[in-house]
Structures are given as structure tokens and as C-alpha cells.
C-alpha positions in Angstrom: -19.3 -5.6 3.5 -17.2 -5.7 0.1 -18.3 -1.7 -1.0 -15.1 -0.5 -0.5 -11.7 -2.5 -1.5 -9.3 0.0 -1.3 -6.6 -2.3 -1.3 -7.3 -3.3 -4.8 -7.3 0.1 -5.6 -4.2 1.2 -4.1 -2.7 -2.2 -5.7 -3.9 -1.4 -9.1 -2.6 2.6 -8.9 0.9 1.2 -7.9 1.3 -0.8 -10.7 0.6 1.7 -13.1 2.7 4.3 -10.7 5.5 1.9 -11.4 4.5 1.4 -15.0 4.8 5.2 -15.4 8.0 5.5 -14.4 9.4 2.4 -16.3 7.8 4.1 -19.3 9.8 7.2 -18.5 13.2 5.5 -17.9 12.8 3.8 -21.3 11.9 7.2 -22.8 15.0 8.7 -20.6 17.4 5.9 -21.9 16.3 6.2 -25.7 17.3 9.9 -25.3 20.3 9.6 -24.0 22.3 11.1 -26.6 20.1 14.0 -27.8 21.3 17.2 -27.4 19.2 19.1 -24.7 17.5 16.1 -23.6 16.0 16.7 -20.1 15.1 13.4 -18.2 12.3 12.6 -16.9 10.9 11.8 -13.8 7.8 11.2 -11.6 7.7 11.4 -8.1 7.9 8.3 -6.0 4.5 6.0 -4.9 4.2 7.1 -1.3 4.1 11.1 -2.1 1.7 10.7 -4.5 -0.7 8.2 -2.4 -0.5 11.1 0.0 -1.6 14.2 -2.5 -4.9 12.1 -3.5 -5.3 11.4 0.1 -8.4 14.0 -0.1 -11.1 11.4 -1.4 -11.5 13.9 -4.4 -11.4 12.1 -7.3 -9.9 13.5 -10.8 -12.2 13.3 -13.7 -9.1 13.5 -16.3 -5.6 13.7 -15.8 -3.8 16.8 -15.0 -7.2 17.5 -12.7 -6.2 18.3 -9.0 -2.5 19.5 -8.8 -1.4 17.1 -11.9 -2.8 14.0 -10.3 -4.8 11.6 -11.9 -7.9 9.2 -10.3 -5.2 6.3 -9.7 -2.4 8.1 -8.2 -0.3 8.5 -11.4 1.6 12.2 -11.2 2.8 14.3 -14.3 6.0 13.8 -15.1 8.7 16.4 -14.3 11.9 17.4 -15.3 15.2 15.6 -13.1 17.3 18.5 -12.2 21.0 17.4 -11.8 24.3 18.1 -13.6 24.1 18.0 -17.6 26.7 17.0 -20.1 27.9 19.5 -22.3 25.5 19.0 -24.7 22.5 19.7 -22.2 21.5 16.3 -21.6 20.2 15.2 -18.2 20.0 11.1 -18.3 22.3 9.6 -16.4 22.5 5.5 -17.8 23.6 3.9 -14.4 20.4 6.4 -12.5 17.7 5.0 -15.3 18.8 1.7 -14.6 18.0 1.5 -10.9 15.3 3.7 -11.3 13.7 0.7 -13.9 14.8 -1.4 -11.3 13.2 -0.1 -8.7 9.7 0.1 -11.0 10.0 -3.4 -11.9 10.1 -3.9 -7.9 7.1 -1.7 -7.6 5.4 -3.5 -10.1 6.2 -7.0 -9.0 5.2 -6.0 -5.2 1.8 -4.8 -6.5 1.1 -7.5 -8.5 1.3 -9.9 -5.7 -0.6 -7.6 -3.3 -3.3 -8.0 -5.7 -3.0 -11.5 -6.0 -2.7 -12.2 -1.8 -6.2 -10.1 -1.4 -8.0 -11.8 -3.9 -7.1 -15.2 -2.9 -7.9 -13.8 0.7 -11.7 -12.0 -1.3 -11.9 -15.9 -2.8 -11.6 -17.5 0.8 -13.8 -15.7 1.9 -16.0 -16.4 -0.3 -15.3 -20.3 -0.3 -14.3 -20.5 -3.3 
């Protein structure tokens, strides 16, 4: 009955999706005025859910198209207009993109926490 919670799964591989990219936009922000600086990105939740729809599982990251076993992507390069010095991050952009992650992270978190007190109930406990 209980073999397969993919819910907990997918709960846990947000979380660190949106973990990623909060990483990222910290990494983005802290480079903000480095010469040649390109920002950094990974693409959003959804997309990635839907590359590691297969049921293959990666054995190390970077293993099947840059995907990794809990839905975490490589990071790419953000292509938009550059200052003069070649730098990509754009303040205002980093800050609703950690926004946005912290949303992410926040909506996991109580997915998780609805399930299991749904798995505890269950359970009668």
C-alpha cells in the first residue's frame, strides 16, 4: 500500500529545486559587480519534473541530459542585455527570482508536512 510515495518525493525534489536556485541568485547577487560575470540560472520546477518524467533514474548528477535523481537541473547561463562591463545580473530580477524560491520552498515544505500528517492518520497515530 505505502511502496510508492511519490508525493514525498516530488515534495522533497522541489525543495531542493528551489534551494538551487536560491543558491544561484545569492551567487548571482554576490557577483554583481564583476566584470564578465554571467548569471546564472536553472530552469523552472515544472520543466524539469517533466524531463525526469521517464522513471530512469540518474546515478550522479549531470547523468541523463544534466538532470539529477531529484529533479535538480544544471545550471545555465541567463542570456539578456549586459552592462558594459559584461555583466548579466540584474539586482531587481535576482530578487524576485529568491522570492519566488523562497515560495517554492515554503510551498514544498508544507506539502510535505499535509501528507505526512495525512501518512500519520492513517496510521492512527
Amino acid at each position: 500500500m505505502f511502496q510508492s510515495l511519490d508525493v514525498f518525493r516530488t515534495a522533497i525534489a522541489m525543495a531542493r529545486h528551489a534551494g538551487t536556485q536560491q543558491a544561484l541568485s545569492a551567487q548571482n547577487i554576490a557577483n554583481a559587480d564583476t566584470p564578465d560575470y554571467r548569471a546564472l540560472e536553472i530552469p523552472d520546477f515544472a520543466s524539469t519534473l517533466r524531463t525526469e518524467g521517464s522513471g530512469m533514474r540518474a546515478t550522479r548528477d549531470s547523468h541523463l541530459h544534466g538532470v539529477s535523481a531529484l529533479g535538480t537541473a544544471d545550471p545555465e547561463t541567463r542570456r539578456e542585455a549586459e552592462d558594459p562591463n559584461g555583466n548579466t545580473v540584474s539586482i531587481e530580477l535576482e530578487l524576485v527570482t529568491a522570492t519566488e524560491a523562497m515560495r517554492s520552498h515554503d510551498r514544498a515544505l508544507a506539502i510535505y508536512r499535509s501528507n505526512l500528517n495525512l501518512l500519520r492518520a492513517s496510521l492512527g497515530r
